[in-house]
C-alpha positions as YAML, in Angstrom:
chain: A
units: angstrom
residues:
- id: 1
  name: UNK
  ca: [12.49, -10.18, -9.15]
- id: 2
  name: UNK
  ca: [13.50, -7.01, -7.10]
- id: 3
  name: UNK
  ca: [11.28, -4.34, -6.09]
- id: 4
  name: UNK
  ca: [10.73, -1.43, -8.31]
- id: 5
  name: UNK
  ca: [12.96, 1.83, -8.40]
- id: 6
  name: UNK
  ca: [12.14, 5.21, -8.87]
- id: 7
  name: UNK
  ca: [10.75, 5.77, -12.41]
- id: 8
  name: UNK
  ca: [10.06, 1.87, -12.37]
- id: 9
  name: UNK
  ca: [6.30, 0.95, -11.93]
- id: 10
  name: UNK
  ca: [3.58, -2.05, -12.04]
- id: 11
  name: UNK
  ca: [0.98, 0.17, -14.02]
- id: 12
  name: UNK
  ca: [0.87, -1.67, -17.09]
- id: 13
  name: UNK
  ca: [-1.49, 1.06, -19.24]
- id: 14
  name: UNK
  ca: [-3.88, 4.02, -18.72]
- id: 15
  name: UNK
  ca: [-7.22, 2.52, -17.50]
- id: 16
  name: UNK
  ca: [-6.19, -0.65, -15.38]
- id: 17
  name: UNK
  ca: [-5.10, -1.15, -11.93]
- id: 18
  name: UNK
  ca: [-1.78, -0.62, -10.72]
- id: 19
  name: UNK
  ca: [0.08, 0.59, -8.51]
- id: 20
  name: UNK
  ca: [4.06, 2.91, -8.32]
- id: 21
  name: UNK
  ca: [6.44, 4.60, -6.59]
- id: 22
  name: UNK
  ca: [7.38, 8.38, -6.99]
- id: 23
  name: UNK
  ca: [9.97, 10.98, -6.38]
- id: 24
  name: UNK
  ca: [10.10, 12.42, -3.15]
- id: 25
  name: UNK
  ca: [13.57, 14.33, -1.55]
- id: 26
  name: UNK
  ca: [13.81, 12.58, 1.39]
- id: 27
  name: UNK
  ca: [11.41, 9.40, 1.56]
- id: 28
  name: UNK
  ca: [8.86, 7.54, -1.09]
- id: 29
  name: UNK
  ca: [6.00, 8.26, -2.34]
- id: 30
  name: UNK
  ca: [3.79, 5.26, -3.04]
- id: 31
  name: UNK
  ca: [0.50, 5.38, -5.43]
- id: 32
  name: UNK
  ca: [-2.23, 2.87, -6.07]
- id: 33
  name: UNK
  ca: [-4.98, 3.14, -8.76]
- id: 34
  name: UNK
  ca: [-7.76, 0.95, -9.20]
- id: 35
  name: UNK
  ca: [-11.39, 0.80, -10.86]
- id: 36
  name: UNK
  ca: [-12.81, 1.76, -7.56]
- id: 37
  name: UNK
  ca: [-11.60, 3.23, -4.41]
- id: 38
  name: UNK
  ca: [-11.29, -0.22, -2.80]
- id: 39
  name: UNK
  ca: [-8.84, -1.12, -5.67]
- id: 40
  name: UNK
  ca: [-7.19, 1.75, -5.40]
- id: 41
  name: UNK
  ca: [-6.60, 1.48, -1.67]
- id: 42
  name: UNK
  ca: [-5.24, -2.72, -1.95]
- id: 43
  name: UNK
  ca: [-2.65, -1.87, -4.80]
- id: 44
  name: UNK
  ca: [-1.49, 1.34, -2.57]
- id: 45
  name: UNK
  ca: [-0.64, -0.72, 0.22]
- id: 46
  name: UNK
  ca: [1.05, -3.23, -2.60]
- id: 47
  name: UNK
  ca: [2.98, -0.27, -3.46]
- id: 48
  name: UNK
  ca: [4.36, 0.22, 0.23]
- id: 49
  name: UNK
  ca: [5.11, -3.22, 0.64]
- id: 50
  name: UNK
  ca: [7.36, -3.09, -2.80]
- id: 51
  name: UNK
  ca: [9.19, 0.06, -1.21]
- id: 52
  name: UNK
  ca: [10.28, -3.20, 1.46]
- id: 53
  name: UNK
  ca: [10.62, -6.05, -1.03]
- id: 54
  name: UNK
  ca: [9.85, -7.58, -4.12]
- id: 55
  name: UNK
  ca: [5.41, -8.91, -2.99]
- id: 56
  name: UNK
  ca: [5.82, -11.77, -5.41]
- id: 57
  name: UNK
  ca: [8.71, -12.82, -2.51]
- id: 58
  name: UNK
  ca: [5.76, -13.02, -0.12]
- id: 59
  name: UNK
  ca: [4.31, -16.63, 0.92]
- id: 60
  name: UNK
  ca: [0.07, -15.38, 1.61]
- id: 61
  name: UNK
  ca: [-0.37, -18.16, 3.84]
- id: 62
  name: UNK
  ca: [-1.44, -16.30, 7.03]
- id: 63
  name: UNK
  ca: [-4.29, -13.65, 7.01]
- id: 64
  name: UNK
  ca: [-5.29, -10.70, 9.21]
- id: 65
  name: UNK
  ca: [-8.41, -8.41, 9.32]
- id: 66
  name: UNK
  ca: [-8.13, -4.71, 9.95]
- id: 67
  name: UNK
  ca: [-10.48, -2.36, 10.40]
- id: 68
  name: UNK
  ca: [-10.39, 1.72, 10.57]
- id: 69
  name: UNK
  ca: [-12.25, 4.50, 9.78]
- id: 70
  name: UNK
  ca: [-11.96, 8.48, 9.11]
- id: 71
  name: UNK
  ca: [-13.84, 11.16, 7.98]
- id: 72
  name: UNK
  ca: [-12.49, 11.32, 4.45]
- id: 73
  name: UNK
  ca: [-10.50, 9.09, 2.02]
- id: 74
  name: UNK
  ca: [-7.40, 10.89, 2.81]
- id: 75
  name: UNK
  ca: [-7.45, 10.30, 6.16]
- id: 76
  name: UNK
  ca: [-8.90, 6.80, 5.77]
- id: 77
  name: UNK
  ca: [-5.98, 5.92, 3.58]
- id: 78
  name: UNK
  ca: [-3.21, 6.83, 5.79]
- id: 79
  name: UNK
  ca: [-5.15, 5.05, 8.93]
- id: 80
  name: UNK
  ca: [-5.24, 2.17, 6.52]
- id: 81
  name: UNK
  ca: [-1.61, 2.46, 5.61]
- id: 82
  name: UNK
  ca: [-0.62, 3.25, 9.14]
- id: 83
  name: UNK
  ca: [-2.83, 0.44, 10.67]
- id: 84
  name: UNK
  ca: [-0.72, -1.95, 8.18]
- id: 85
  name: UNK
  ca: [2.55, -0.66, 9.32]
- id: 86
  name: UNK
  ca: [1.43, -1.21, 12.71]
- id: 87
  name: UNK
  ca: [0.36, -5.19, 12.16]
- id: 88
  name: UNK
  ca: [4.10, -5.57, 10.22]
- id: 89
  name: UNK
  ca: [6.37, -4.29, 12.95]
- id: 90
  name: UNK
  ca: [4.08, -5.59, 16.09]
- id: 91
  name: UNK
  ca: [3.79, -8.86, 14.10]
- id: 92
  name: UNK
  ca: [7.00, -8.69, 12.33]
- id: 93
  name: UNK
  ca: [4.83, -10.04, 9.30]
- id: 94
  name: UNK
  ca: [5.01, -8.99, 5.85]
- id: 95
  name: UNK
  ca: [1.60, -8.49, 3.62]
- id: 96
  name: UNK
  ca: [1.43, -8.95, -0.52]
- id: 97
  name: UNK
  ca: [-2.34, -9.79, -0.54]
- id: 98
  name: UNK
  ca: [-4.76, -7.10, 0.28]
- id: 99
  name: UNK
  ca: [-8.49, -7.50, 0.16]
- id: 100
  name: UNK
  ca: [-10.48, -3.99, 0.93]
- id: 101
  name: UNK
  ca: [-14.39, -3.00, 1.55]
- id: 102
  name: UNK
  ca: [-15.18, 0.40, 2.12]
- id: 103
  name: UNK
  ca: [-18.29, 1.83, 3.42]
- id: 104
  name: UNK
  ca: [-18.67, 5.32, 3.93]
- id: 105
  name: UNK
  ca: [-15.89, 6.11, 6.22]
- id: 106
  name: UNK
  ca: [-15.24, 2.76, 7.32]
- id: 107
  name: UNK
  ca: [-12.67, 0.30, 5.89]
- id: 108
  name: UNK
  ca: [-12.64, -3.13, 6.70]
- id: 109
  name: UNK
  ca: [-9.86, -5.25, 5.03]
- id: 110
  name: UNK
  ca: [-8.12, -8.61, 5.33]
- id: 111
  name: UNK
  ca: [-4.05, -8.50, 4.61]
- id: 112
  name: UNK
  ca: [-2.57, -11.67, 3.98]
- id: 113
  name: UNK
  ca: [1.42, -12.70, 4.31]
- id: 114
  name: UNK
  ca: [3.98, -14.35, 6.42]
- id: 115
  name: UNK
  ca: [6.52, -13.98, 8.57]
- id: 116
  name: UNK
  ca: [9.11, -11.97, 8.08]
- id: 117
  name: UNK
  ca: [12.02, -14.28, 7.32]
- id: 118
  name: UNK
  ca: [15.44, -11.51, 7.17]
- id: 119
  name: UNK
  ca: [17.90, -13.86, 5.19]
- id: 120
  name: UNK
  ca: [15.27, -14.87, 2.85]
- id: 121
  name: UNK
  ca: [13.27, -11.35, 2.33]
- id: 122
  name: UNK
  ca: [16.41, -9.40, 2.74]
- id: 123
  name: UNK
  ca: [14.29, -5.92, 3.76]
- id: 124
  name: UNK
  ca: [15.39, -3.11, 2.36]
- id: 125
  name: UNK
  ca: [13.74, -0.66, 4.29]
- id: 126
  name: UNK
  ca: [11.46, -0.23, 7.32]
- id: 127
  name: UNK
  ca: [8.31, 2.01, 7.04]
- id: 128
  name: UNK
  ca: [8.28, 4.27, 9.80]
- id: 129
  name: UNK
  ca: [4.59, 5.40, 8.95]
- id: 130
  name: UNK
  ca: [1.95, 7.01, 6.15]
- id: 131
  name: UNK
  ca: [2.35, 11.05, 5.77]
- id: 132
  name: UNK
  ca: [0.17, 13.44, 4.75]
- id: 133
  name: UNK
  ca: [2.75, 14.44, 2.24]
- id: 134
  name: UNK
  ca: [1.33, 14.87, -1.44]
- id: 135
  name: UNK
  ca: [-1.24, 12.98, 0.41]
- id: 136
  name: UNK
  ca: [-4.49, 13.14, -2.46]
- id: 137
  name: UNK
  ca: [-7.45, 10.16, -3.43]
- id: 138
  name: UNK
  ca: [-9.49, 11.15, -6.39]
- id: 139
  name: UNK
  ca: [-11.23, 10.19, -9.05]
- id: 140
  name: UNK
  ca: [-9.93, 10.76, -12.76]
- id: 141
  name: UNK
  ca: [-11.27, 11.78, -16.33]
- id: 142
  name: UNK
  ca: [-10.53, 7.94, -17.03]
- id: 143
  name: UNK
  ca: [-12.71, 6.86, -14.08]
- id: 144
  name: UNK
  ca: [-9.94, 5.11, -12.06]
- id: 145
  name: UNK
  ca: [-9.57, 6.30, -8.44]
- id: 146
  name: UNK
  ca: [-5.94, 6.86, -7.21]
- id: 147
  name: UNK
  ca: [-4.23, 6.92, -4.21]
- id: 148
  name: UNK
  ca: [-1.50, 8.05, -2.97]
- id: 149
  name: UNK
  ca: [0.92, 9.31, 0.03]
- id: 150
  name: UNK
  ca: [4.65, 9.47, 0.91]
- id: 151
  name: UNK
  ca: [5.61, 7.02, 3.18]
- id: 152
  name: UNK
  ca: [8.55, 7.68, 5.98]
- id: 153
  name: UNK
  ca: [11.69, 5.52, 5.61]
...
């Protein structure tokens, strides 16, 4: 299975959790959407790691815990998506498992993956880092929160 293109997305239906990509000129734009904010935060950073691969490509058998905190959910969800960056290239690790609490304006979270393997991943990309491009977290009519930012390739 290959990652999703543009106009290609893992929402199956209004109301549950998913996560996609969007237009954007000159990078991607990744969104997550969940049943609460946590949710919405774990399938965001799904989202960034399909801009790199395909997740289900990702063995979970190694598992980290990051913590970071802001003073708003916008900020807190490009320190979460820039504190995951951060643990791929410095670990050269790739995460498909994401596991969220948030607290105010703390987030603690445990990302699991593996090594990043290049002949069996095959990258496409690397993530430079979370912008505050079309960078917006709220809550909808539906009740699903959603998430999302453009991320620098």
């Amino acid at each position: 299975m290959r990652p999703a293109r543009f106009g290609e997305h893992q929402m199956q239906h209004a109301g549950t959790p998913g996560w996609e990509h969007f237009r954007h000129i000159a990078d991607i734009g990744v969104r997550g959407c969940g049943r609460s904010l946590a949710e919405a935060f774990e399938q965001v950073a799904l989202a960034m790691t399909a801009v790199i691969l395909d997740p289900a490509a990702v063995a979970c058998g190694e598992s980290l815990q990051i913590e970071v905190s802001a003073s708003d959910h916008e900020l807190l969800l490009t320190e979460w998506l820039n504190a995951l960056i951060y643990e791929m290239a410095t670990r050269h690790m790739l995460f498909a498992r994401f596991e969220v609490e948030i607290r105010g304006d703390i987030l603690k979270a445990r990302a699991w993956g593996e090594a990043i393997d290049v002949a069996r991943h095959q990258p496409a990309v690397e993530i430079k880092g979370a912008t505050f491009t079309e960078l917006r977290v709220s809550r909808s009519e539906d009740g699903l929160w959603r998430a999302q930012c453009v991320v620098d390739v």
